[in-house]
C-alpha positions in Angstrom: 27.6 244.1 56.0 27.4 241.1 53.8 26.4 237.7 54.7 22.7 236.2 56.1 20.8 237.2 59.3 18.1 234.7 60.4 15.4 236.2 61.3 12.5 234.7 64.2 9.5 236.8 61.8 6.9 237.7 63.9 3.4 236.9 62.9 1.7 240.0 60.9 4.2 241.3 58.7 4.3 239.8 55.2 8.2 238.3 54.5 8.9 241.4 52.1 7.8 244.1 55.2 11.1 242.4 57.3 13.3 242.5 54.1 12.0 246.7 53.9 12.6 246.8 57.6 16.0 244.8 57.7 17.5 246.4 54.6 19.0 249.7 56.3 20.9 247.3 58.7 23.3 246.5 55.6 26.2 247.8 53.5 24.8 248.6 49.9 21.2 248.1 51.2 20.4 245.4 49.1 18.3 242.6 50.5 15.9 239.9 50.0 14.7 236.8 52.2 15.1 233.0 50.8 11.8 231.1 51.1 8.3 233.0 51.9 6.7 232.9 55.4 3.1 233.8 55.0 1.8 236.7 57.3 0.4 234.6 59.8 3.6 232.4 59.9 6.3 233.0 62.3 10.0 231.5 62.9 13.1 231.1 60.9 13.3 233.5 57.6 16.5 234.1 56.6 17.6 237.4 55.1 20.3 237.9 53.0 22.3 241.2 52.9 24.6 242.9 50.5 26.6 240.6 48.6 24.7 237.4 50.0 22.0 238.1 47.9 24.0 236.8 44.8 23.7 233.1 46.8 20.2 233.4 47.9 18.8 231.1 45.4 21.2 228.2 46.1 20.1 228.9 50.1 16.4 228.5 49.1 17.3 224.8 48.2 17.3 223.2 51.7 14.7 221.4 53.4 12.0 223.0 55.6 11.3 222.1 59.1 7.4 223.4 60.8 5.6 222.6 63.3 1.7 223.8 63.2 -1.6 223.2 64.2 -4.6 221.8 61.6 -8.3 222.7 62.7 -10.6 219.7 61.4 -13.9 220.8 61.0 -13.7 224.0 58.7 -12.8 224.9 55.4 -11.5 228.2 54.5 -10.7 230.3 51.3 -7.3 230.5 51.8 -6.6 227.2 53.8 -5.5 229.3 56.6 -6.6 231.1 59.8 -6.6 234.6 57.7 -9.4 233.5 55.4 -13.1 233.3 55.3 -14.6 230.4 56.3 -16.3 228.0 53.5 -17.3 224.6 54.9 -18.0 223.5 58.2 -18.3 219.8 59.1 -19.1 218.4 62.6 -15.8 216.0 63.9 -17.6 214.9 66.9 -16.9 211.1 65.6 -12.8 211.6 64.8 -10.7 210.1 67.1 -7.0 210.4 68.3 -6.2 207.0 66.3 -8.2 207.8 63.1 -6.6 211.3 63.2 -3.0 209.6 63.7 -3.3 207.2 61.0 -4.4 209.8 58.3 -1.6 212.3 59.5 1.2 209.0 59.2 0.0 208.6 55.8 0.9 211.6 54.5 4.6 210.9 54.3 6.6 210.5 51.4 6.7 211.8 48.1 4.0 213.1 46.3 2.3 215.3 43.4 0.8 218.5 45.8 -1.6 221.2 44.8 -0.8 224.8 46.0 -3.0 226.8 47.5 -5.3 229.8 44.9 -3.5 232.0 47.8 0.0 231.8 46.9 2.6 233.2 45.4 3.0 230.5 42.4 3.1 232.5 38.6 -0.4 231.4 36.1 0.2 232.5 32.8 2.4 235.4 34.1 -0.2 236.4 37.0 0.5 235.6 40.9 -2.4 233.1 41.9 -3.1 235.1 45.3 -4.2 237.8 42.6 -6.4 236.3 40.7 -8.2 234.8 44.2 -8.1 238.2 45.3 -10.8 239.1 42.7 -12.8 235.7 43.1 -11.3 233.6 40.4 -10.5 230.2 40.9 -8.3 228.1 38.3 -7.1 224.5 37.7 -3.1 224.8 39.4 -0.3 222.1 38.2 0.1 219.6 40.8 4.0 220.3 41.8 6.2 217.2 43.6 6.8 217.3 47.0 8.3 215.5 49.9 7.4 214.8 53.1 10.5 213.5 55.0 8.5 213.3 58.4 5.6 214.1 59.5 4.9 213.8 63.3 1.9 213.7 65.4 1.6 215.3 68.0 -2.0 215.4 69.5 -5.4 215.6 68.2 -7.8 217.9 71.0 -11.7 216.5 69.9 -13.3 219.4 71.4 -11.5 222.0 69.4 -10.8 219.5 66.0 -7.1 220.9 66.9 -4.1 218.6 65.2 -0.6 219.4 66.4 1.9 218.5 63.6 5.7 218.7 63.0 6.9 218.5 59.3 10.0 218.4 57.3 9.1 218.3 54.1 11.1 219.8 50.5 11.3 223.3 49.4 8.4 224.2 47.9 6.0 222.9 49.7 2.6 224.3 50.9 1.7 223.5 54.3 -1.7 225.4 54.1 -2.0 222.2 51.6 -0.9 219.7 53.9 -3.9 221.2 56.5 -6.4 220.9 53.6 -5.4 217.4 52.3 -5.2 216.0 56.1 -9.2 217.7 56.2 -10.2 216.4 52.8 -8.6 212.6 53.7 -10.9 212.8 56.9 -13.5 213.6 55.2 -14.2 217.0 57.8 -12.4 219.7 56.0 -9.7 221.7 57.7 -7.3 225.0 57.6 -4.0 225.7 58.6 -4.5 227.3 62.5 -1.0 228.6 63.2 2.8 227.5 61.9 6.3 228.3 63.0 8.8 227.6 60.9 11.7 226.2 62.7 14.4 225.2 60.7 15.2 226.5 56.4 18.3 224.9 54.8 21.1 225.3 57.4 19.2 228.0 59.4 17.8 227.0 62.6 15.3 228.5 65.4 18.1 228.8 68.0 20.2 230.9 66.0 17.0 233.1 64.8 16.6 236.5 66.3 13.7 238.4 66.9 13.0 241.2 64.5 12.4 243.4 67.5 15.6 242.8 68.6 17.5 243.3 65.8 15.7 247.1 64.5 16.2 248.3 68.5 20.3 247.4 68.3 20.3 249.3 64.8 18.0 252.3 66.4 20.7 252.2 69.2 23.6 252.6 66.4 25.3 248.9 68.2 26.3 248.1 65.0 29.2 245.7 67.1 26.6 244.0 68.4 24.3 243.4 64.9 27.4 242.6 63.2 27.4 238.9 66.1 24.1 238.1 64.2 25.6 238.1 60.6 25.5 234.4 59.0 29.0 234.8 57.2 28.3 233.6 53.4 30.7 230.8 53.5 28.6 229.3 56.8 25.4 229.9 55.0 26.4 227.2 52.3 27.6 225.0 55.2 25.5 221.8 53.7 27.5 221.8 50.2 30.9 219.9 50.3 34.1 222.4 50.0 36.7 223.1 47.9 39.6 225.1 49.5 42.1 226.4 46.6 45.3 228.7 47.1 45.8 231.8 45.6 46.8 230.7 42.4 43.7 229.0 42.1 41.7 231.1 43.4 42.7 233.9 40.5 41.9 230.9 38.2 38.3 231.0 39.9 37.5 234.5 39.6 38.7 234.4 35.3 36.2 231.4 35.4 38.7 228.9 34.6 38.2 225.3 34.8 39.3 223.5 38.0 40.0 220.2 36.8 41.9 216.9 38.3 45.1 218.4 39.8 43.2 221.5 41.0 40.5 219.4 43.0 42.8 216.9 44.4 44.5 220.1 45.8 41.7 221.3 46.9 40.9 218.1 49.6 37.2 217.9 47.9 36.5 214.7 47.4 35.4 213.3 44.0 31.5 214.4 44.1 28.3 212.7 41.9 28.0 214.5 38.6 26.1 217.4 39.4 26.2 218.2 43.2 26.9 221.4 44.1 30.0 222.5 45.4 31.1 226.0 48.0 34.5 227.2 46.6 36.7 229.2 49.2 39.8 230.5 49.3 43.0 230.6 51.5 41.3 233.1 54.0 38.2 231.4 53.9 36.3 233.5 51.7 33.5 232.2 49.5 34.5 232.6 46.0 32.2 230.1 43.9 29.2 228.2 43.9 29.6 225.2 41.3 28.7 222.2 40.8 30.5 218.7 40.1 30.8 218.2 36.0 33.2 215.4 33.9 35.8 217.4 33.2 35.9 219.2 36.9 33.9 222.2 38.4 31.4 223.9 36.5 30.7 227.7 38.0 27.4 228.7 38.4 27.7 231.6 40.3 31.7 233.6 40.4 31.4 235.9 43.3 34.9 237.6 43.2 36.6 239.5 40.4 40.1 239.3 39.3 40.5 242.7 40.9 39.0 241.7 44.2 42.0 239.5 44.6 44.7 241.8 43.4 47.5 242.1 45.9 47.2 245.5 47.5 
């Protein structure tokens, strides 16, 4: 079974317990999810099986969509629900409007600091392990951007903000609850999050993890196979180049596909540097590469001259 399963990720389990637990349901049982859902997050997390696992870094790229709840009012450790709390500040003066301006200006691009709980690499050590044992340290602002962020109700009695974001990979929005405290002067943690949409992957075509371990306990191996993301549908926001079998041969000795190859191919002439799928005849994924001078520069070959050999 190759190809990407999307995933609705309960709360609880840490993203790497639903790999564990998805990993039998594929050929080869290799693995591995594309973008992190903390613990207490739940939604879309893609999983990528077998051979999809070579493309999972290109998959990571896409925008995120979420939509959460911010609690004014307290500060904690790990500017979530799962930490201790820190700070508390009274909110009994906010109001809806106040609340709505400081959430509207939050939009846009900016320079964001992760959270001491997270998974970003400090001089070879994850941050979440140096919090663990009470150290804090100065992080590297990283840019981010916030595409949209929506309001959706501010509850005075509980200091509850409902948000939607869709922001850029990579960012935090643990931060976004701590920043939208710190600008209102109250404080604030992340309450709850759901992640709706990764890259291409959306919450309607997410299945529960429930779901899918009782069909593999069942042995409905049919039915599992319905959920399977082919790899070629999981790159569905790059443009495509279809070649023919000659080319496609080219493709897998990594030679260059240059002027006559591409207009063949129906892609149309792409900016230096976008990234390009590259399928062939039967609509298999054979490349990911991306638009150079000269033509199509590989930067991941997934077929071998010997996978296209006639039989």
């Amino acid at each position: 079974m190759h190809g990407v399963i999307v995933v609705d990720k309960p709360a609880g389990p840490t993203s790497f317990d639903v790999v564990r637990r998805v990993r039998n349901l594929g050929s080869g049982r290799k693995a591995g999810h594309t973008g992190t859902l903390d613990p207490m997050a739940t939604g879309v997390l893609p999983v990528c099986l077998g051979d999809a696992t070579k493309i999972a870094s290109f998959i990571t790229e896409g925008d995120k969509e979420y939509e959460g709840v911010v609690r004014l009012g307290a500060v904690t450790d790990t500017w979530d629900a799962t930490g201790a709390v820190v700070e508390t500040h009274p909110i009994d003066h906010l109001d809806p409007a106040e609340v709505e301006r400081a959430v509207a200006a939050m939009q846009g691009e900016y320079w964001q600091t992760p959270p001491m709980y997270s998974a970003v690499k400090v001089g070879g050590k994850r941050l979440y392990e140096l919090a663990r044992k009470g150290e804090e340290i100065e992080r590297r602002p990283r840019k981010v951007k916030i595409h949209e962020i929506e309001f959706r109700g501010f509850d005075p009695a509980t200091g509850d903000v409902s948000l939607r974001v869709h922001c850029s990979k990579g960012t935090y929005v643990r931060s976004i609850a701590w920043e939208l405290g710190e600008a209102l002067g109250v404080g604030g943690h992340l309450a709850s999050l759901r992640r709706l949409r990764s890259g291409p992957f959306s919450i309607g075509q997410a299945v529960p993890l429930g779901v899918l371990l009782e069909l593999a306990k069942a042995g409905r191996s049919e039915e599992l196979a319905r959920f399977v993301v082919p790899m070629r549908e999981a790159l569905a926001e790059l443009p495509e180049a279809v070649v023919d079998e000659e080319r496609a041969r080219k493709v897998a000795h990594g030679m260059l596909l240059g002027g006559r190859d591409l207009a063949a191919s129906r892609l149309p002439r792409q900016q230096e540097g976008t990234r390009v799928r590259v399928t062939g005849p039967d609509g298999r994924l054979l490349a990911v590469a991306e638009q150079a001078p000269a033509g199509l520069r590989y930067l991941r070959v997934l077929v071998t001259p010997r996978d296209l050999a006639p039989a």
